[in-house]
MIVOKE-461252 format. One record per atom (N, C-alpha, C): atom name; chain; y, z negated, x; residue in three letters. Coordinates in steps of 0.001 Angstrom, whole numbers. Example, Ala and Ser with C-alpha at 12.3 -4.5 7.8 and 13.67 -1.06 7.14 Angstrom:
[N, A, [-5690, -7800, 13190], ALA]
[CA, A, [-4500, -7800, 12300], ALA]
[C, A, [-3300, -7800, 13200], ALA]
[N, A, [-2250, -7080, 12850], SER]
[CA, A, [-1060, -7140, 13670], SER]
[C, A, [30, -7870, 12900], SER]
end
This chain:
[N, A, [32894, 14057, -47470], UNK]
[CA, A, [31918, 14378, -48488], UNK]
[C, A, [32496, 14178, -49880], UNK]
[N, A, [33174, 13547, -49709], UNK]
[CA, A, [33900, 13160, -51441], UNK]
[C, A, [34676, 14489, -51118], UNK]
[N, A, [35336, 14904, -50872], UNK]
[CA, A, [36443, 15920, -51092], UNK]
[C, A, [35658, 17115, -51617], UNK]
[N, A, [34599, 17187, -51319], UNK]
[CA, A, [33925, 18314, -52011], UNK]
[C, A, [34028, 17953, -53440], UNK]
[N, A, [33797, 17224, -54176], UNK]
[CA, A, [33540, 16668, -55342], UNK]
[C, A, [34869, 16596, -56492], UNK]
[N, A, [36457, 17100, -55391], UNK]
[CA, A, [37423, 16581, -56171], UNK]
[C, A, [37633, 17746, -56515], UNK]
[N, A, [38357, 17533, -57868], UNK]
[CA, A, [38797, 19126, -58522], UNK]
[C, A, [39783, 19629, -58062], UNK]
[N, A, [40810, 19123, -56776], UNK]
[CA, A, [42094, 19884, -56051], UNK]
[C, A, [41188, 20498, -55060], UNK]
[N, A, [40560, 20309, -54437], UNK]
[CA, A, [39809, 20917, -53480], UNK]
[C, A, [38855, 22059, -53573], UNK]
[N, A, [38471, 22158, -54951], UNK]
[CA, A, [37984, 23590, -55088], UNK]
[C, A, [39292, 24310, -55629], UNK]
[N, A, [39932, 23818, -56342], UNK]
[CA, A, [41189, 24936, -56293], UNK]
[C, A, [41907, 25505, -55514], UNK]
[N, A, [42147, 24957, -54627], UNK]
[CA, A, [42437, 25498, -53140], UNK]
[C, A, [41809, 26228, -53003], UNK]
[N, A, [40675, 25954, -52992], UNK]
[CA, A, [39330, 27329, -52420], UNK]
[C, A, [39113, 28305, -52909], UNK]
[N, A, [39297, 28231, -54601], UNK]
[CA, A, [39437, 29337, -55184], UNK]
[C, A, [40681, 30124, -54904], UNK]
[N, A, [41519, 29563, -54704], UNK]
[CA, A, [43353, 30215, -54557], UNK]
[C, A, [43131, 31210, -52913], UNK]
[N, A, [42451, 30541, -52143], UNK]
[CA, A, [42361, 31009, -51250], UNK]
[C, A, [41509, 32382, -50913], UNK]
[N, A, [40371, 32368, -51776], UNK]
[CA, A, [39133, 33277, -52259], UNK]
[C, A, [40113, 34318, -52887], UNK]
[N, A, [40380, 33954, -53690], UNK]
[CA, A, [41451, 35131, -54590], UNK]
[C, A, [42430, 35664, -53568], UNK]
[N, A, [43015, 35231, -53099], UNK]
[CA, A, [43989, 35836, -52396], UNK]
[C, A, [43905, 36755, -50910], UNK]
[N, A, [42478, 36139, -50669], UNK]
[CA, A, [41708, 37121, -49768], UNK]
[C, A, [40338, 37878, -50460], UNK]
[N, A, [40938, 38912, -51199], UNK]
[CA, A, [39407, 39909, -51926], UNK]
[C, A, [38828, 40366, -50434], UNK]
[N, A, [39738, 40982, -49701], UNK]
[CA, A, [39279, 41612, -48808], UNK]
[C, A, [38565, 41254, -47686], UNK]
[N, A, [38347, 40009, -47564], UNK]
[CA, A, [36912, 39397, -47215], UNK]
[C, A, [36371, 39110, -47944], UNK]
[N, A, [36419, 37976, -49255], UNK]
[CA, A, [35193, 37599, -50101], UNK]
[C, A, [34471, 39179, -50435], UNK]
[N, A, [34923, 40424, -51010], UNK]
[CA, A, [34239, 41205, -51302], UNK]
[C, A, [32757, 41747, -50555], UNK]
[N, A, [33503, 42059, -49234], UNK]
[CA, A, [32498, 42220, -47972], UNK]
[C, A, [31633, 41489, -48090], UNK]
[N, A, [32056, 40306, -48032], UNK]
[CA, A, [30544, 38880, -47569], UNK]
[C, A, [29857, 38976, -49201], UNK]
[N, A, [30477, 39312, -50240], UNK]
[CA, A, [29490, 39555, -51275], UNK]
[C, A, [28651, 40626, -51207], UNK]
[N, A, [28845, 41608, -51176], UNK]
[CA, A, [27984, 42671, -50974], UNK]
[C, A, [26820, 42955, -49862], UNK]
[N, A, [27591, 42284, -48724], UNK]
[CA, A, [26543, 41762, -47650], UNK]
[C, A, [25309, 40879, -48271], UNK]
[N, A, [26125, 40202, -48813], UNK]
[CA, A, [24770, 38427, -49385], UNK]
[C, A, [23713, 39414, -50726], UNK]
[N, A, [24358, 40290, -51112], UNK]
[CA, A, [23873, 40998, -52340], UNK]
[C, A, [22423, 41803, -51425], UNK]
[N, A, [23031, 42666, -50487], UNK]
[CA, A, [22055, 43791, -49860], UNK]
[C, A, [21149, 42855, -49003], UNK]
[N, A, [21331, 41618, -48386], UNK]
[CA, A, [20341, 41035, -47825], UNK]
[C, A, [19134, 40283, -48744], UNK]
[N, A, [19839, 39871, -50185], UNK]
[CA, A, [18970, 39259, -51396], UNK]
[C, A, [18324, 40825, -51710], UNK]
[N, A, [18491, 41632, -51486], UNK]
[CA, A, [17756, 43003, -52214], UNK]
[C, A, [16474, 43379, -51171], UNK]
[N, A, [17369, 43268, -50200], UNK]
[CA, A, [16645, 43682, -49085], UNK]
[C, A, [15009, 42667, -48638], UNK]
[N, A, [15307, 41558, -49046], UNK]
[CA, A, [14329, 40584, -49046], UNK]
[C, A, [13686, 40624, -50203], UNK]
[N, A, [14142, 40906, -50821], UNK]
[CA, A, [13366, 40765, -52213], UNK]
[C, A, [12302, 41956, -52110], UNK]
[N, A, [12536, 43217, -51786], UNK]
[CA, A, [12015, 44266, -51305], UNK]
[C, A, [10563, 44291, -50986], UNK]
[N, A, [10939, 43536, -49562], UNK]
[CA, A, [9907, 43124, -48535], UNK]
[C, A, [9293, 42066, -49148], UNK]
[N, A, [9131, 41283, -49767], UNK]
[CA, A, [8685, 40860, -50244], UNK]
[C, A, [7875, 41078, -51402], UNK]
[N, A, [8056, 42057, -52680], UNK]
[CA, A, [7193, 42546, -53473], UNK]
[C, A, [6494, 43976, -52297], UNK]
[N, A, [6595, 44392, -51421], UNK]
[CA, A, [6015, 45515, -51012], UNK]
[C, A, [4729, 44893, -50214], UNK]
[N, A, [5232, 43419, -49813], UNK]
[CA, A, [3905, 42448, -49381], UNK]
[C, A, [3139, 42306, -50591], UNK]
[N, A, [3588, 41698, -51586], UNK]
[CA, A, [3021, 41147, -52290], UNK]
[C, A, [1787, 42585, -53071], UNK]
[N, A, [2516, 43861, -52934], UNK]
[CA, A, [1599, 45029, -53901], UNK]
[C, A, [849, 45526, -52479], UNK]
[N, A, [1008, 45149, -51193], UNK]
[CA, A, [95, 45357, -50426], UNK]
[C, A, [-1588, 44762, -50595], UNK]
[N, A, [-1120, 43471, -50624], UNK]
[CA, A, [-1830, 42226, -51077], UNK]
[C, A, [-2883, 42664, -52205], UNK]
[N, A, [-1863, 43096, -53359], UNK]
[CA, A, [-2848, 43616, -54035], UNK]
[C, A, [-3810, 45024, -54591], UNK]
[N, A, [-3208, 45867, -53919], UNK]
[CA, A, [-3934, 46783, -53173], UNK]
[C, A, [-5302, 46859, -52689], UNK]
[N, A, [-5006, 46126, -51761], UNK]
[CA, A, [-6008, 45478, -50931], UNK]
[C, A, [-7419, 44502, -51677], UNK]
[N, A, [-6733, 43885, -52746], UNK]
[CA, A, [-7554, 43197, -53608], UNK]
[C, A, [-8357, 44175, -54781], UNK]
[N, A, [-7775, 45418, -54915], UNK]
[CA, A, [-8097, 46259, -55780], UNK]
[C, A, [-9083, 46702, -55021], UNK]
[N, A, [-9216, 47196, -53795], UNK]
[CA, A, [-9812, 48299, -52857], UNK]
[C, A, [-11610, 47544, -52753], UNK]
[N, A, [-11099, 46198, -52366], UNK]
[CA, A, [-12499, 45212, -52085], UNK]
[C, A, [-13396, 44850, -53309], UNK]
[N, A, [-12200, 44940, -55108], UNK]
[CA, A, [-13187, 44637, -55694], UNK]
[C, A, [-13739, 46185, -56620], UNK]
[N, A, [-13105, 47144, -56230], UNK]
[CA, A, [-13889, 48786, -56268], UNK]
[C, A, [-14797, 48855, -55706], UNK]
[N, A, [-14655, 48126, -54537], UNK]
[CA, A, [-16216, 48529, -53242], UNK]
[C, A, [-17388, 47667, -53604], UNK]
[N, A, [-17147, 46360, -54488], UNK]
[CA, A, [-18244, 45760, -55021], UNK]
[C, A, [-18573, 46173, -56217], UNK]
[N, A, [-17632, 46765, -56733], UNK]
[CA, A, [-18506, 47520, -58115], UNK]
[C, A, [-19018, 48719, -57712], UNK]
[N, A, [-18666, 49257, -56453], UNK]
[CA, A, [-19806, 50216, -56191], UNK]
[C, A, [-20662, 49989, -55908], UNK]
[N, A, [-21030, 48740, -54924], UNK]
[CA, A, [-22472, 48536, -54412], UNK]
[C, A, [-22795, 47810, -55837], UNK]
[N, A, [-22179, 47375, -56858], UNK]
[CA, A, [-23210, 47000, -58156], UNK]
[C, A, [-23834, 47938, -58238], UNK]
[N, A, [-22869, 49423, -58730], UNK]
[CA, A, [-23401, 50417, -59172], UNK]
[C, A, [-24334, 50856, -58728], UNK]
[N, A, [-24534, 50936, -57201], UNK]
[CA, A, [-25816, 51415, -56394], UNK]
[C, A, [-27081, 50810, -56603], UNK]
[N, A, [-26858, 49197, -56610], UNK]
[CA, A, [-28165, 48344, -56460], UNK]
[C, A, [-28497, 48816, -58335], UNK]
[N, A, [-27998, 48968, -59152], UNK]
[CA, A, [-28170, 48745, -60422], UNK]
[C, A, [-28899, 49960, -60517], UNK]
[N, A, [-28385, 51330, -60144], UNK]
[CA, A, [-29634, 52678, -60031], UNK]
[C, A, [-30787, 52721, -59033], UNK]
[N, A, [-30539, 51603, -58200], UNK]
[CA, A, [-31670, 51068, -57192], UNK]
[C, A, [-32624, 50916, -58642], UNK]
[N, A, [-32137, 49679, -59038], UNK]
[CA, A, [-33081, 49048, -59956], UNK]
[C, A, [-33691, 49891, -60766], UNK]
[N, A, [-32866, 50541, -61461], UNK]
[CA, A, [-33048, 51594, -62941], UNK]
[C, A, [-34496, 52349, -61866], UNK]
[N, A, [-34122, 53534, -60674], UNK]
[CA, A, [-35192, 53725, -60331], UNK]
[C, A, [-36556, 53566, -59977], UNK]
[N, A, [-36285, 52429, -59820], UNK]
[CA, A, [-37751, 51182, -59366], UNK]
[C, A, [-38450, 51040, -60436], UNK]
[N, A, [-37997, 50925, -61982], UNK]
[CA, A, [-38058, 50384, -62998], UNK]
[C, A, [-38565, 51239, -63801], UNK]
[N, A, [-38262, 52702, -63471], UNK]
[CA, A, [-38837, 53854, -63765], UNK]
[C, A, [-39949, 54339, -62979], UNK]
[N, A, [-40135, 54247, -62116], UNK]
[CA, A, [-41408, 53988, -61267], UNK]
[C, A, [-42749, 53263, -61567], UNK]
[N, A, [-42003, 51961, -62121], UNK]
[CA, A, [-42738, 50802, -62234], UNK]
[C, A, [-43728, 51449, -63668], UNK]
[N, A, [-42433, 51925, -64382], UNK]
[CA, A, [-42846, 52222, -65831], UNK]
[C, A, [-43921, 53245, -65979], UNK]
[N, A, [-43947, 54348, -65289], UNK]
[CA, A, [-45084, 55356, -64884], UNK]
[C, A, [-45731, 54989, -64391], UNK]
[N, A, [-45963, 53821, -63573], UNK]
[CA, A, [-47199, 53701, -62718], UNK]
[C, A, [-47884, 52581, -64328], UNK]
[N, A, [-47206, 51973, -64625], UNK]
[CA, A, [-47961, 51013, -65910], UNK]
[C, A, [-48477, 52002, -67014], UNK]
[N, A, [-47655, 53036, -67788], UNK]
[CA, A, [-47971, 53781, -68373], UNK]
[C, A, [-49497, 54434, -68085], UNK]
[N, A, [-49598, 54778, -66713], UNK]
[CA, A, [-51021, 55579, -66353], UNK]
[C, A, [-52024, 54558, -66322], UNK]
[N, A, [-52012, 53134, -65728], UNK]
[CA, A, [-52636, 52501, -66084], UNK]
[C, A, [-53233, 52029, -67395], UNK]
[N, A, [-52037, 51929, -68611], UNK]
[CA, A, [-52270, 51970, -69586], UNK]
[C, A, [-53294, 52542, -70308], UNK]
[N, A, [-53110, 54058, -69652], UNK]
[CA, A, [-53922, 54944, -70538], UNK]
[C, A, [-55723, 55074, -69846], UNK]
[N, A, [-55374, 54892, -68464], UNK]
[CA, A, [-56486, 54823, -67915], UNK]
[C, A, [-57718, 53203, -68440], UNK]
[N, A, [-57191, 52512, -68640], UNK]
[CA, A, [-57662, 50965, -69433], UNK]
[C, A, [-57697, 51610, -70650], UNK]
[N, A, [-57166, 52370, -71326], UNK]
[CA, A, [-57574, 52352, -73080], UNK]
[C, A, [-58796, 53211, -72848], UNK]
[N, A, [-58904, 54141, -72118], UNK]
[CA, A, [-60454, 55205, -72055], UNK]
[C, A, [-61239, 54400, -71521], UNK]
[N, A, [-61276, 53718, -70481], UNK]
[CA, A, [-62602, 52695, -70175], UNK]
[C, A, [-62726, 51640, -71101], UNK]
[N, A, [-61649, 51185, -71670], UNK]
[CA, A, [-61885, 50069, -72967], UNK]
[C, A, [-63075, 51199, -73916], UNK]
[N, A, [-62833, 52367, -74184], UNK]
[CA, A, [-63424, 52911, -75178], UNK]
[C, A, [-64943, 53392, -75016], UNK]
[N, A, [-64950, 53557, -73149], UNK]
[CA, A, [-65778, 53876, -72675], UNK]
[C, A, [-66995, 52869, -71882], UNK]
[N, A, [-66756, 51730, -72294], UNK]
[CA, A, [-67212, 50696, -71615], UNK]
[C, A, [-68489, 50794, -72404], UNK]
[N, A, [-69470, 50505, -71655], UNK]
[CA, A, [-70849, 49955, -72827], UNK]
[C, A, [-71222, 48862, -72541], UNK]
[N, A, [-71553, 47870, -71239], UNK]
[CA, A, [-71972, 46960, -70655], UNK]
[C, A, [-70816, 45892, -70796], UNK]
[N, A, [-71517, 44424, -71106], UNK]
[CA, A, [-70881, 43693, -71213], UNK]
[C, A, [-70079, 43266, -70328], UNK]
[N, A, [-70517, 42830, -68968], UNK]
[CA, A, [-69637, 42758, -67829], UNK]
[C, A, [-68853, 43095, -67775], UNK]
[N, A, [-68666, 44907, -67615], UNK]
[CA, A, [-67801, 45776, -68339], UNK]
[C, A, [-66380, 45630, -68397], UNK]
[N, A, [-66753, 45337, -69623], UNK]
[CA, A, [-65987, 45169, -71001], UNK]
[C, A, [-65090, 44117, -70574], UNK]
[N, A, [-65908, 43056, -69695], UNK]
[CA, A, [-65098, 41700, -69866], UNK]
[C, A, [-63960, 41817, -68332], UNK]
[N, A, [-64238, 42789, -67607], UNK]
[CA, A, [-63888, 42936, -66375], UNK]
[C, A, [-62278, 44060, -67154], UNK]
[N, A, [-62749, 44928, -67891], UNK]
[CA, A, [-61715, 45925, -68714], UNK]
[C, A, [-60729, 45365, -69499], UNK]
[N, A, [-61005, 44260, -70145], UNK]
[CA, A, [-59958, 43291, -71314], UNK]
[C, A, [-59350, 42095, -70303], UNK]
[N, A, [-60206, 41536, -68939], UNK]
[CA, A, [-58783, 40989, -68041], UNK]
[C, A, [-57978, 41685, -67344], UNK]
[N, A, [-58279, 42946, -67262], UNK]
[CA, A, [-57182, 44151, -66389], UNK]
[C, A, [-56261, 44272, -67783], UNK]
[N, A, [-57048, 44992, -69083], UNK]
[CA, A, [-55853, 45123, -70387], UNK]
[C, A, [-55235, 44029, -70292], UNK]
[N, A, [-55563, 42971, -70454], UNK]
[CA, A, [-54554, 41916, -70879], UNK]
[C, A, [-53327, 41939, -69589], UNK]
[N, A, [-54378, 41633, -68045], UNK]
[CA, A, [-53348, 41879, -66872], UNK]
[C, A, [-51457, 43107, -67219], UNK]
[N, A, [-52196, 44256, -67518], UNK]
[CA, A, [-51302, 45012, -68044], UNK]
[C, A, [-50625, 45096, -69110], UNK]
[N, A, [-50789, 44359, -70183], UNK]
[CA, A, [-50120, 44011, -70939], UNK]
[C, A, [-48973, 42738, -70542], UNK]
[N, A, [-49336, 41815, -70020], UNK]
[CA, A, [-48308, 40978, -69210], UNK]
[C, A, [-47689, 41933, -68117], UNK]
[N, A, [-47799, 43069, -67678], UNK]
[CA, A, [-47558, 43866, -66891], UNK]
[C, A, [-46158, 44899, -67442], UNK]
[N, A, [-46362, 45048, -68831], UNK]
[CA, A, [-45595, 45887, -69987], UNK]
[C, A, [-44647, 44995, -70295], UNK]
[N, A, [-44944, 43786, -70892], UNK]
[CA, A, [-44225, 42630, -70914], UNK]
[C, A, [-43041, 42599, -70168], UNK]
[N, A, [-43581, 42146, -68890], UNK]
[CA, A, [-42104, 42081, -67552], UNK]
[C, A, [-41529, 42986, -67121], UNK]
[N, A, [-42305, 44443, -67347], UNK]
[CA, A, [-41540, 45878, -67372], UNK]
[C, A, [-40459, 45875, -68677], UNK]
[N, A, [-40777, 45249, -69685], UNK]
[CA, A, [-39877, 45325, -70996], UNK]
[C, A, [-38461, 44631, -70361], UNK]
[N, A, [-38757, 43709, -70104], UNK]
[CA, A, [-37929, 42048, -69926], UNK]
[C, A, [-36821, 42988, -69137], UNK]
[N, A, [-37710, 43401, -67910], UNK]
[CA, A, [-36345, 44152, -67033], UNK]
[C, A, [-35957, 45262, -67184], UNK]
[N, A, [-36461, 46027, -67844], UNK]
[CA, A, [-35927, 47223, -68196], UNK]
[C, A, [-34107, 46532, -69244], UNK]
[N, A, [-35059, 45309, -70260], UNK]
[CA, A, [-33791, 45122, -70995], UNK]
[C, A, [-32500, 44321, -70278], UNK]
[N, A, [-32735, 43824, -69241], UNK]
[CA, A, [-31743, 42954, -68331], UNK]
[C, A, [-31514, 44386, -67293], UNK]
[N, A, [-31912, 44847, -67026], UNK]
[CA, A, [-30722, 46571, -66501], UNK]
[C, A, [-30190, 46968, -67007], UNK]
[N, A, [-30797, 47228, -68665], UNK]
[CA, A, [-29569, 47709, -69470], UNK]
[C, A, [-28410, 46933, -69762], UNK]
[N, A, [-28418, 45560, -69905], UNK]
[CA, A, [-27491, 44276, -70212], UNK]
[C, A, [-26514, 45065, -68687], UNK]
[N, A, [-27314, 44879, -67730], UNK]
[CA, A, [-26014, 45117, -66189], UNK]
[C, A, [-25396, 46436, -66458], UNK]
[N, A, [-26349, 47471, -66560], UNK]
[CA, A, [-25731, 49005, -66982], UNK]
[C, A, [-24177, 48696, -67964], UNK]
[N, A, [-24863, 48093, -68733], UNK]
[CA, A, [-23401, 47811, -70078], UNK]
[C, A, [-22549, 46849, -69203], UNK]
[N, A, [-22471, 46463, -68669], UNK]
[CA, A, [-21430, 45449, -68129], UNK]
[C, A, [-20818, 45860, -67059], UNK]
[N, A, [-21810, 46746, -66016], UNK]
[CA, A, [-20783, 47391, -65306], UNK]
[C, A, [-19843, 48292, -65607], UNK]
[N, A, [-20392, 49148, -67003], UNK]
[CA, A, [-19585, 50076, -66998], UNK]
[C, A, [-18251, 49733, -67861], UNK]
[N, A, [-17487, 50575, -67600], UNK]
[CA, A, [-15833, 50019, -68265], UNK]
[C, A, [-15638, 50198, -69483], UNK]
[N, A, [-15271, 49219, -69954], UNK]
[CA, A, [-14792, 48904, -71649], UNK]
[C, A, [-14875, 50019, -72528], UNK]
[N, A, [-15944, 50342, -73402], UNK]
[CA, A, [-15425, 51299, -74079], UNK]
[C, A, [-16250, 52554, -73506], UNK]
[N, A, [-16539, 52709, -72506], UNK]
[CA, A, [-17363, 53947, -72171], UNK]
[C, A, [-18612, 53823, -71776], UNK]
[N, A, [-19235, 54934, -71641], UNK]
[CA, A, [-20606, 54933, -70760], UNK]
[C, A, [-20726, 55272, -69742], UNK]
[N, A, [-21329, 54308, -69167], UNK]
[CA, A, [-21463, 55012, -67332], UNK]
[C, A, [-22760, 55537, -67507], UNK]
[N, A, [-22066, 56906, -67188], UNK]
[CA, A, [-22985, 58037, -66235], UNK]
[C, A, [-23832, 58108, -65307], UNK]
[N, A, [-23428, 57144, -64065], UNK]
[CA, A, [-23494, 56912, -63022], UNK]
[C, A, [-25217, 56469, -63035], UNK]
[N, A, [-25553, 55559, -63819], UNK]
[CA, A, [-27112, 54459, -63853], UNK]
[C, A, [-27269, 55133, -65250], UNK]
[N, A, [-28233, 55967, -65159], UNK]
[CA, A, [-28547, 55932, -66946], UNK]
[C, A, [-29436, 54707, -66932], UNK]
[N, A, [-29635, 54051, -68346], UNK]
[CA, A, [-29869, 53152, -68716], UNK]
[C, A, [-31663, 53463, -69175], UNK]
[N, A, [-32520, 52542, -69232], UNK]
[CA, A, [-33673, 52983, -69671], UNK]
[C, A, [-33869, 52467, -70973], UNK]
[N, A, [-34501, 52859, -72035], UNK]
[CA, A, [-34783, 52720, -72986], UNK]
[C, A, [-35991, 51029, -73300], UNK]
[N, A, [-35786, 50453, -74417], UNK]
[CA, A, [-36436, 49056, -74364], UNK]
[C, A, [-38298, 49676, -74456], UNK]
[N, A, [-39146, 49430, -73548], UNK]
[CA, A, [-39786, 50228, -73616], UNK]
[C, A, [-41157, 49376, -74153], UNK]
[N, A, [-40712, 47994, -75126], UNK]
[CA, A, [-41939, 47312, -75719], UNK]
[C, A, [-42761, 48344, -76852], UNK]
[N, A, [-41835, 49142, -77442], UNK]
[CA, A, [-42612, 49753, -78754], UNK]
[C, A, [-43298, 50754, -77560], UNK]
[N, A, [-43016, 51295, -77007], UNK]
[CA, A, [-43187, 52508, -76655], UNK]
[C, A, [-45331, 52079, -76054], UNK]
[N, A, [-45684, 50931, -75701], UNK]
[CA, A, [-46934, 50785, -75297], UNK]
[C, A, [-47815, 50443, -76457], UNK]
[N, A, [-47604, 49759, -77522], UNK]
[CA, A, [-48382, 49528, -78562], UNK]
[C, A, [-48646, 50467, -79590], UNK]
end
């Protein structure tokens, strides 16, 4: 183990290296194509890997995308069915004569107004997801977005 360490003993080795190219060359080029060759296989794992990581997190931004025009549609639904109510409560508000009435007509208005309320709230938290799913800088197509729809009842 010491002889490795002495400086006559690698000179030898070098004298000997030199004087045979015609093996050291070989076993270099060998040691070269097996470091390439591994190295290879190894990044072709590694961009498999991530491939694969690309593919799974495309397929969850699609099912965002889906559940998110789930929503948008529901939300538009929701919004027409409140809207008709709306209008149907402002003509019996106008049309009411009896007190009972009246008082039975202003806990449904108010009902629907907390009704407009939480239609607002989520309409504006779809649009927050709409903007976040879609990619930097553009608009997704995909979910149109609904408009904040508090002014739109008063």
């Amino acid at each position: 183990m010491d002889q490795l360490l002495t400086p006559e003993f690698w000179k030898v080795q070098i004298e000997v290296a030199t004087s045979a190219l015609w093996i050291v060359t070989p076993l270099l080029l060998i040691a070269v194509m097996i470091g390439w060759k591994s190295k290879s296989i190894i990044d072709k794992r590694k961009i498999r890997g991530l491939r694969a990581e690309i593919n799974a997190r495309e397929q969850r931004l699609q099912q965002a995308h889906d559940k998110q025009e789930l929503v948008a549609s529901q939300v538009k639904i929701l919004r027409d069915a409140v809207m008709q109510e709306y209008a149907k409560l402002k003509k019996a508000k106008k049309m009411s004569l009896e007190e009972e009435a009246t008082e039975l007509v202003c806990v449904a208005y108010n009902a629907n107004r907390a009704a407009r309320s939480s239609l607002s709230t989520l309409s504006i938290a779809n649009n927050a997801l709409g903007a976040t799913l879609a990619p930097t800088g553009e608009t997704d197509t995909r979910a149109p977005l609904l408009l904040n729809i508090a002014e739109e009842f008063e």
